[in-house]
N, C-alpha and C positions, 0 to 999 in steps of 0.2 A: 221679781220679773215674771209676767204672764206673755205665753208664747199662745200663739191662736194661730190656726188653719183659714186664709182666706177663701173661700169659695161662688161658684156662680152658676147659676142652675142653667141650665143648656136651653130649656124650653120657654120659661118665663124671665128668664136675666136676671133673676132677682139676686142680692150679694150678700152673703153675711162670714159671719165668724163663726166656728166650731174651736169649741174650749179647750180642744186637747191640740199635737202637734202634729198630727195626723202618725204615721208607722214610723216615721225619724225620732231617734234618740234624740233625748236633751241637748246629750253632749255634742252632736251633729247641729240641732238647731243652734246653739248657740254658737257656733263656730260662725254660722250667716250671717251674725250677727258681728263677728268681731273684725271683720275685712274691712279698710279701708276705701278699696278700691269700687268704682259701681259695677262690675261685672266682676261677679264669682261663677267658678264652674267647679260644682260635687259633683263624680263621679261615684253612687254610691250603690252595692247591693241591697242595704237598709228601704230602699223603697218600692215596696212591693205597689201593686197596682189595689187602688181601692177606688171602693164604688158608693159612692154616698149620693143620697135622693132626698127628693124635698117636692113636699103634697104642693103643687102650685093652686089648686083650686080642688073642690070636691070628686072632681072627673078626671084630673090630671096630675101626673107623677112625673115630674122629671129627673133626669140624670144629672148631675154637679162636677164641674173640674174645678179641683187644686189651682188659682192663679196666682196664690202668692204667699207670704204669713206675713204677721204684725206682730213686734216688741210691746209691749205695754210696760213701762217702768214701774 
């Protein structure tokens, strides 16, 4: 099982995946994974605030928010 970081760059919308699970424990993300129900709520100190950026063009850098992760079996 592959856990991925969804992400979307604030200036150009552009979406992709990042390969790691961003600052969450395995053990944490998998736990997202095991809920039945469609609304989980973690309360967790594990996620610290991070900053990740993506070159939208030769002139421009934008900033990216965390909107989600993806399982990949």
């Amino acid at each position: 099982m592959t856990l991925l970081g969804i992400y979307r760059c604030k200036q150009c919308h552009a979406v992709f995946n990042i390969a790691t699970f961003g600052s969450l424990s395995r053990s944490t993300a998998e736990k997202l994974f095991e809920k039945t129900k469609t609304v989980n709520v973690f309360i967790s100190g594990e996620m610290p605030i991070e900053i990740v950026t993506h070159r939208c063009d030769p002139v421009t850098v934008g900033d990216c928010e965390r909107i989600g992760w993806r399982k990949i079996e």
